[in-house]
N, C-alpha and C positions, 0 to 999 in steps of 0.2 A: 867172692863176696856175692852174694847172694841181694837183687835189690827189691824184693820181695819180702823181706824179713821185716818184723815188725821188733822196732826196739825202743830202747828206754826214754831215747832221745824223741821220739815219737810219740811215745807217752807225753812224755814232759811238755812237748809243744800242746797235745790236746788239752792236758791241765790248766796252761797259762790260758791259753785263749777259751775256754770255758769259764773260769774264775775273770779275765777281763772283760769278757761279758757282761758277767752275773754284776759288778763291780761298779762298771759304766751303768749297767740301768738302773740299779738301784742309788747311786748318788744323780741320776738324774732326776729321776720319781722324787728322791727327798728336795734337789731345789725348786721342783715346779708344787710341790707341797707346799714349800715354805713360802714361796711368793705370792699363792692366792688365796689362803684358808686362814684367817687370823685365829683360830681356834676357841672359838667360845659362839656356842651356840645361845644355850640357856644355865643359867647357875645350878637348879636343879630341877630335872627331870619330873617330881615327881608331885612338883609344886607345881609347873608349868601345865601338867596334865587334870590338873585337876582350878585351874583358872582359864583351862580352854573353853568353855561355852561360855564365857563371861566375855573373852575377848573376839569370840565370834561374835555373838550379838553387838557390842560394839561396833565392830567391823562392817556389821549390816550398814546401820545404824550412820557408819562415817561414808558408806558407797549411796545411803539415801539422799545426802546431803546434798550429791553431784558436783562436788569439789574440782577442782585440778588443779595440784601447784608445777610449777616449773623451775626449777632453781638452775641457775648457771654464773660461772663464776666471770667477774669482768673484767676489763683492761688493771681497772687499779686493785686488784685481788678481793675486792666484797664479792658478795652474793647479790644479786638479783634476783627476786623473787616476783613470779607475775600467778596470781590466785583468782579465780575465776568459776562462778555458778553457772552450768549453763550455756557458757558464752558468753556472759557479764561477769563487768570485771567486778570484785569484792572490794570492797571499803571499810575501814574500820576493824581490823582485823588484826590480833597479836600475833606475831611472830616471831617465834626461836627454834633456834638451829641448836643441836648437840652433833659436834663434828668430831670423829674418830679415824685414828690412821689405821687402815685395816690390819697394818700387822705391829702396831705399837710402837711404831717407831718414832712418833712424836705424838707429845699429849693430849689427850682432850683440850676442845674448844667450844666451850660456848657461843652463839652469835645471834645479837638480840638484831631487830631489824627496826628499819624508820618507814612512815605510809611515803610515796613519793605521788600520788594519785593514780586512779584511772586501774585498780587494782597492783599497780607495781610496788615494790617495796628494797628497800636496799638494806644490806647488814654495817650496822657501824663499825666493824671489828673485818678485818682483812682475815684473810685465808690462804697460807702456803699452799703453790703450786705440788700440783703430786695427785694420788689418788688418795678422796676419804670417804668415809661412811657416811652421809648425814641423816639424822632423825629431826622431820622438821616436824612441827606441831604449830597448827594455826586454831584461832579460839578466837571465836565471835560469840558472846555470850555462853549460855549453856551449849551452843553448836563444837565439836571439837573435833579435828582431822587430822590426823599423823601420815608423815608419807616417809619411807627409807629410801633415799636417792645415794647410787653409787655414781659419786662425781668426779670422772676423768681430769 
């Protein structure tokens, strides 16, 4: 016998561990997919493309204002919200929250908030622990600021 020879058995091994390769990365690739891309960017494309200079200027428009929100979530599950021009804290000031689980696994939330002073503000509606999307929007008269906070 010859141990040099190249046979079938040989074959058959480079086949398996090629395909469990090929196998392993690509069920790996699909759960690191599914766990951070909720999948929806925009509804469509080609509406979205043609409301982009409306929402840039906007945008301008919400970075003149010199806003900053801070949202974090607290002991008893609300939101804290501290909003601030400047350095100074903002008063008088609406706030809601649209909260989404990035990969749908539990449903939207609304979360209206109360002033507590001194620019801080709290949400009357609790928020399960986990990670979620939020889109907050604050509106002091015709003034209006949207911020997307990704809350650990």
């Amino acid at each position: 016998m010859n141990s040099g020879t190249f046979t079938g058995r040989h074959m058959a091994m480079i086949l398996v561990a090629f395909f469990g390769v090929v196998v392993t990365v690509n069920f790996t690739m699909a759960t690191l997919a599914s766990r951070t891309f909720g999948g929806l960017v925009v509804e469509n494309s080609y509406v979205a493309s043609q409301k982009f200079n409306d929402w840039l200027s906007r945008a301008r428009a919400e970075q003149a204002l010199g806003w900053t929100l801070d949202l974090k979530r607290n002991a008893a599950g609300r939101l804290d919200a501290n909003l601030a021009s400047g350095g100074h804290a903002l008063d008088g000031v609406q706030i809601a929250v649209r909260a989404r689980h990035p990969l749908g696994r539990l449903p939207e939330r609304s979360l209206t908030f109360r002033a507590l002073g001194g620019g801080r503000y709290e949400s009357l509606e609790t928020l399960p622990a986990g990670r979620w999307i939020l889109r907050a929007q604050a509106k002091a008269g015709p003034s209006v600021f949207h911020r997307i906070v990704d809350l650990q």
